[in-house]
C-alpha positions in Angstrom: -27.6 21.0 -23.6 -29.5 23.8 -22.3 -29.1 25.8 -26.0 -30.0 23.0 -27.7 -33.0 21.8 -26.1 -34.2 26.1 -26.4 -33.2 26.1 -29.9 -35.8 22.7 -30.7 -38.6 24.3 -29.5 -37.3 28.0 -30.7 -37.8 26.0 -34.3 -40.9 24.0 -33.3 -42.8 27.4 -32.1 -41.5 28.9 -35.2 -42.9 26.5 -37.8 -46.1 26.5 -35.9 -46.2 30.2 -36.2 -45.2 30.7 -39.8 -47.9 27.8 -40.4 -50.7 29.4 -38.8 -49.7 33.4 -39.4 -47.8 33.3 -42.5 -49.2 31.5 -44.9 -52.5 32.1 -44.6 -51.5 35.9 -45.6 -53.1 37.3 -48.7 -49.0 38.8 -49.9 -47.1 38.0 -52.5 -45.1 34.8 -52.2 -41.4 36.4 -51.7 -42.8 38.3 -49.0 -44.2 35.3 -47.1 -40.8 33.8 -48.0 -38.8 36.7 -46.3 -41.1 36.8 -43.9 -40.8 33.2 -43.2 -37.2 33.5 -42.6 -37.4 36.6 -40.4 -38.9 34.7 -38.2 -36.5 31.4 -38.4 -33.7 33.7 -37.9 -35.4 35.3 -34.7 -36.3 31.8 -33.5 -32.9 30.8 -33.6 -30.5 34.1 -31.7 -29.5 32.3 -29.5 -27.8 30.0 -31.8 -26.5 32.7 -34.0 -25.5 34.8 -31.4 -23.4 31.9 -30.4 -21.5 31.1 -33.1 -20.4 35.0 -33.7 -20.2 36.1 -30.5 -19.7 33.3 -28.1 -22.0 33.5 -24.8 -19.0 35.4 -23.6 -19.1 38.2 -26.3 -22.6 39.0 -25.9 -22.3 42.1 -23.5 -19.8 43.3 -26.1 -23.8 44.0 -28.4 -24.8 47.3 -27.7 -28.1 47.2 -25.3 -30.7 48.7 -27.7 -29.5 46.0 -29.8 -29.8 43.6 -27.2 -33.2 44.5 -26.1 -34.2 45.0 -29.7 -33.3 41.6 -30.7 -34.7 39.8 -27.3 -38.1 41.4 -27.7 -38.2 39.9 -31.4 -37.3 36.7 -29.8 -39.8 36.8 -26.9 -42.6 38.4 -29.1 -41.9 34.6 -30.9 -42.9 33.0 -27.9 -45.8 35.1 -27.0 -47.3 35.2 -30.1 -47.3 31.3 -30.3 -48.6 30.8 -26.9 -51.9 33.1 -28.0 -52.2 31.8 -31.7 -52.5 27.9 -29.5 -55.1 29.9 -26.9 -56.9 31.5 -30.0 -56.9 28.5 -31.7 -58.4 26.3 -28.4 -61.1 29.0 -28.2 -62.0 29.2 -31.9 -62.2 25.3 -32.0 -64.6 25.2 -29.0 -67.0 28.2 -30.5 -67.2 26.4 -33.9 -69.3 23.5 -32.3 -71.6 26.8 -31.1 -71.8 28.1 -34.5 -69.4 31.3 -33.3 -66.8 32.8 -35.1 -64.7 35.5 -33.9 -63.6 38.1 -36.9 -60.1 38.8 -36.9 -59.1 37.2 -34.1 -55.4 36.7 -35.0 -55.1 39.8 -35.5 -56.4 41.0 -31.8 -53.8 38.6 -30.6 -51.4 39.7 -33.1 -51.0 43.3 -31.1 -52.0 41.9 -27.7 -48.7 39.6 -28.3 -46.7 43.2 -28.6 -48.2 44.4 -25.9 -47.4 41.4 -23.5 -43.8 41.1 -25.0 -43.2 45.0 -23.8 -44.6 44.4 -20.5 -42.1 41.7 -20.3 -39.4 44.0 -21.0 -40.2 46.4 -18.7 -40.2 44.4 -16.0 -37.0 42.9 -16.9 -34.8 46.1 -16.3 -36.7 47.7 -13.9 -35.3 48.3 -10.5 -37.0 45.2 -8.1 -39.1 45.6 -5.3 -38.1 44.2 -1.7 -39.0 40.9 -1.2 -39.5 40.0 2.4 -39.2 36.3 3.8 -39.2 34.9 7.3 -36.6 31.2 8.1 -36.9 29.8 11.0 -33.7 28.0 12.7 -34.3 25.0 14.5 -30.5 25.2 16.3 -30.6 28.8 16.9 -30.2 29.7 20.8 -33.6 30.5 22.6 -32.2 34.7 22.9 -31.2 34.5 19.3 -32.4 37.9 17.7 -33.3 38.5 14.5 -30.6 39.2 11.5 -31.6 40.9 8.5 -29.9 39.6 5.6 -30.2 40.9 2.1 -29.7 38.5 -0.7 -28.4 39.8 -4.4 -28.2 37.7 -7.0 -27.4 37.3 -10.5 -27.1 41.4 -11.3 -25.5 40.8 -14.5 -23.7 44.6 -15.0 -22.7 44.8 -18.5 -26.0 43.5 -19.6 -27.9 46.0 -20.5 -28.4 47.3 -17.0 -27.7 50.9 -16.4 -25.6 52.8 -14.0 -28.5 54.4 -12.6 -30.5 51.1 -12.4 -27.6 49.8 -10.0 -27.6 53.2 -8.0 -31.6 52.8 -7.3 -30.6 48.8 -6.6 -28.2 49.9 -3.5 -30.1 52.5 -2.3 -33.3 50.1 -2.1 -31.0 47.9 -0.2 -29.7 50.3 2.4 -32.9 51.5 3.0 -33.6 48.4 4.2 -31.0 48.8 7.3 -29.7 44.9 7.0 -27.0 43.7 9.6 -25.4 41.7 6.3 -25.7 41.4 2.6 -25.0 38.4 0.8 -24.3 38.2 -3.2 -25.0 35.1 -4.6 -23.3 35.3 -8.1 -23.5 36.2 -11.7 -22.9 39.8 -10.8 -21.2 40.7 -13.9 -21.0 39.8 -18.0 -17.9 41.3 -18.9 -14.1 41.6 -18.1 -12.4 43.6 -14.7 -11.3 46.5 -16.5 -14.4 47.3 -18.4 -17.1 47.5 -15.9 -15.1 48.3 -12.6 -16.3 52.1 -13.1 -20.2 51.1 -12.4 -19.4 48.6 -10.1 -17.6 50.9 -7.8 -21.2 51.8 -6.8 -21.0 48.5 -4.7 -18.6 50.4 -2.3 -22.2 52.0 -1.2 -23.7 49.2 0.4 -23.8 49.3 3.7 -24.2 46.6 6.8 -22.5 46.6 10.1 -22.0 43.0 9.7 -20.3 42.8 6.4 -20.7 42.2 2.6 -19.6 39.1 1.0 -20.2 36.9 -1.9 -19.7 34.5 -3.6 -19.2 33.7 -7.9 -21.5 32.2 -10.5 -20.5 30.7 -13.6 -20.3 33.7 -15.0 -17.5 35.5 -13.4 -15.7 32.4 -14.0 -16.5 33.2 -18.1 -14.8 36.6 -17.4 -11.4 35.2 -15.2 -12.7 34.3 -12.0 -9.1 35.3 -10.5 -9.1 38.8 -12.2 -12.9 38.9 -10.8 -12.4 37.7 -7.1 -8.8 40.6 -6.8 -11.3 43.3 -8.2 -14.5 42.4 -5.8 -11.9 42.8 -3.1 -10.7 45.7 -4.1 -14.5 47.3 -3.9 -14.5 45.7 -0.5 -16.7 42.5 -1.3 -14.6 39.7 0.4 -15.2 36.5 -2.3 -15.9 33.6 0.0 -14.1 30.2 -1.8 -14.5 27.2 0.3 -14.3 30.0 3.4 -16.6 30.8 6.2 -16.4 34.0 8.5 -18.6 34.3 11.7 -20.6 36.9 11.8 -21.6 37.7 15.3 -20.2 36.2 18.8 -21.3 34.7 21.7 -24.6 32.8 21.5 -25.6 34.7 18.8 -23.3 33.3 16.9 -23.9 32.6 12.9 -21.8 31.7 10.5 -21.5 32.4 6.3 -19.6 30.4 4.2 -19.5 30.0 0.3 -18.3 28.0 -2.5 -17.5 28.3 -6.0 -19.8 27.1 -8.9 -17.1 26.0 -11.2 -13.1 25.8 -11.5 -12.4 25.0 -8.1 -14.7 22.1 -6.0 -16.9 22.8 -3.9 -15.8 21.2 -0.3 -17.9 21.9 2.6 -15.8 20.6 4.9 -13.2 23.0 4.1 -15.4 25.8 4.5 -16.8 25.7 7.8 -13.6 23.5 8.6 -13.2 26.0 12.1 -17.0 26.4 12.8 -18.7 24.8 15.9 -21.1 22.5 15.4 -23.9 24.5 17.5 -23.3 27.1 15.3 -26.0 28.4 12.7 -24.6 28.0 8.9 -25.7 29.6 6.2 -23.8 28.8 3.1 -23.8 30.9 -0.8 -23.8 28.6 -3.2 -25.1 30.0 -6.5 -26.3 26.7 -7.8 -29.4 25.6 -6.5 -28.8 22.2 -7.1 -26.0 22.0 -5.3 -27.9 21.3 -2.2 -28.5 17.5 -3.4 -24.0 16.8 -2.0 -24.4 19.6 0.5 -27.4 18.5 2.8 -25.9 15.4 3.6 -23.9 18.0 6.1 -24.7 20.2 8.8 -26.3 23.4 6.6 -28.9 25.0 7.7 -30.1 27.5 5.0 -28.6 27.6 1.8 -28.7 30.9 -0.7 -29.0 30.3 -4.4 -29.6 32.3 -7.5 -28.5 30.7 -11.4 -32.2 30.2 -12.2 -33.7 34.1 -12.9 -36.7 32.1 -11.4 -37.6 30.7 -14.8 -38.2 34.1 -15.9 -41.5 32.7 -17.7 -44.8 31.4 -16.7 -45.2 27.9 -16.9 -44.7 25.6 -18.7 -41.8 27.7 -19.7 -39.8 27.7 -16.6 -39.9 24.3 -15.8 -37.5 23.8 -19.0 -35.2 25.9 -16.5 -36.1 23.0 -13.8 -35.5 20.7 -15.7 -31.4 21.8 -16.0 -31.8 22.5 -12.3 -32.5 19.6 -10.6 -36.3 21.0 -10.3 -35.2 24.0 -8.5 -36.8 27.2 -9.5 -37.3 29.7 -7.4 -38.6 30.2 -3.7 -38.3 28.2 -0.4 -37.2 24.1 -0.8 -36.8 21.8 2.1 -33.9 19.4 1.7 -33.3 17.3 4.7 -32.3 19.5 7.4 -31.4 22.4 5.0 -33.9 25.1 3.9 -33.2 26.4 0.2 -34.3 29.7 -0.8 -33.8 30.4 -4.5 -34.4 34.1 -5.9 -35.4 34.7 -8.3 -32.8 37.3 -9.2 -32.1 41.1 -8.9 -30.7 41.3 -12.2 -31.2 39.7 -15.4 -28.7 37.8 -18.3 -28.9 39.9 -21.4 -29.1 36.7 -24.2 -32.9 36.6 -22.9 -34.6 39.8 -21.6 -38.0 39.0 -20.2 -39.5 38.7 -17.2 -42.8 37.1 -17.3 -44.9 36.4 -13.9 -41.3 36.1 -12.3 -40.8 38.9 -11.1 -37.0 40.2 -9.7 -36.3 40.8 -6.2 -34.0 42.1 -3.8 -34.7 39.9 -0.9 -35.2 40.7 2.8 -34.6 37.3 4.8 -35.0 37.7 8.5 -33.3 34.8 10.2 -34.8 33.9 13.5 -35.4 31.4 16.3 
């Protein structure tokens, strides 16, 4: 539903653009035609990339074509959203007498411009993001943990080996007592992109490293996935929970799997005192609508890139997300944090007023 709905206005914004850009062009007729399609075509990769490819087969693209391709596509959007602005504004200084001389064309390269920016802040390596919960339960000598949450790294998306070095040093240099990783960390199968990931084996946290999967490990063989995280070291968390420290500073981290398996709550913190601080991985956001009906005290999602876009773009993502986008949501007696992920899925590379993160959550009374 998602790919459809995208692909409507992908068409919609297209029209309007070739309306408004195209036709108006002083060219020869085949060249608006061509032109004309170009920009169909663009408007609809998703689709395309679909049906020869599969959503699967994308990482398969080589990543200049990847990123070549999704800057066509988000340049699309850009431009459209400043032909409507240029539009507004030219309306409003008609009933002045004003006219702006070339404006299209001003927004015509400001639209590359902004489409670049987008890029680059798509694969470049995110900045610390530091948050403060509060736990209600937690002892009155509870001290502070330092968790680092990952999420949605998608290696084998056009993300570099080097990129992922710089993303585990940033995170060491952090000194966390645990690191959490909430799923999507790959696009791609075991035996392809084990050699880069073996650069996980660097993170380090007295406590631990665990995870959980996202719906796209479970694209790749969520069985093949879970044996090789465990081989780096990463124990997958499925309807489990491990404690974390002893005594009255106790805290426990469960997680449960976005799709195959169901999610049962009860299962995973089956063994886990009810005084006990739980934090649970769960890569959906949404799935804190069953889960908050339970004893969860902060839940750690990803899935959404945080809308990647501005709005009213990323509320299309809220929209297939139960209104979760990114940041800190109060359900009940369960605090949500969403990031706004570390990484980013190759099929749309931008990053628009969302930035990434790699997020610094210090838990305390």
């Amino acid at each position: 539903m998602f790919f459809v709905g995208a692909s409507i206005v992908m068409f919609m914004i297209a029209f309007v653009v070739i309306h408004f850009l195209v036709i108006p062009l002083q060219i020869p007729i085949g060249f608006k035609f061509l032109f004309s399609l170009l920009i169909l075509l663009i408007s609809q990769k998703m689709v395309i990339f679909s049906m020869f490819f599969r959503t699967e087969g994308f990482y398969r693209l080589p990543t200049w074509f990847m990123i070549s391709t999704g800057f066509l596509q988000i340049w699309l959007i850009i431009l459209f959203l400043l032909m409507m602005i240029g539009i507004v504004i030219s309306l409003i200084l008609l009933l002045f007498h004003i006219e702006i001389p070339h404006l299209m064309s001003v927004l015509f390269i400001l639209s590359i411009f902004v489409t670049a920016d987008g890029i680059w802040n798509t694969f470049k390596v995110p900045e610390v993001k530091e948050i403060q919960i509060a736990l209600k339960n937690a002892p009155e000598d509870f001290e502070p943990l330092k968790i680092i949450q990952l999420s949605d790294l998608h290696i084998g998306s056009g993300f570099s080996k080097e990129w992922l070095q710089d993303v585990v040093h940033r995170t060491n240099n952090q000194n966390p007592d645990v690191i959490l990783i909430t799923g999507d960390t790959i696009d791609g199968y075991p035996q392809e992109l084990l050699p880069q990931l073996e650069l996980l084996k660097q993170l380090k946290a007295p406590l631990g490293v665990y995870m959980v999967l996202g719906n796209h490990e479970y694209y790749f063989g969520a069985k093949q996935w879970t044996k090789a995280f465990e081989s780096l070291g990463i124990p997958v968390l499925s309807n489990q929970s491990v404690i974390l420290r002893e005594g009255t500073q106790s805290v426990a981290v469960g997680g449960v799997p976005s799709l195959g398996e169901k999610p049962d709550i009860q299962a995973t913190f089956k063994n886990i005192k009810e005084d006990i601080p739980r934090i649970l991985m769960a890569h959906y956001p949404n799935q804190v609508l069953d889960f908050s009906r339970n004893k969860i005290d902060l839940q750690l999602s990803g899935h959404t890139h945080g809308g990647q876009m501005f709005w009213p773009f990323n509320q299309l993502v809220g929209r297939f997300n139960d209104g979760f986008i990114k940041g800190l949501y109060f359900i009940k007696d369960t605090i949500l944090y969403v990031s706004s992920g570390t990484g980013l899925w190759g099929g749309f590379p931008v990053r628009l007023m969302t930035p990434s993160e790699i997020t610094m959550i210090i838990l305390k009374r």
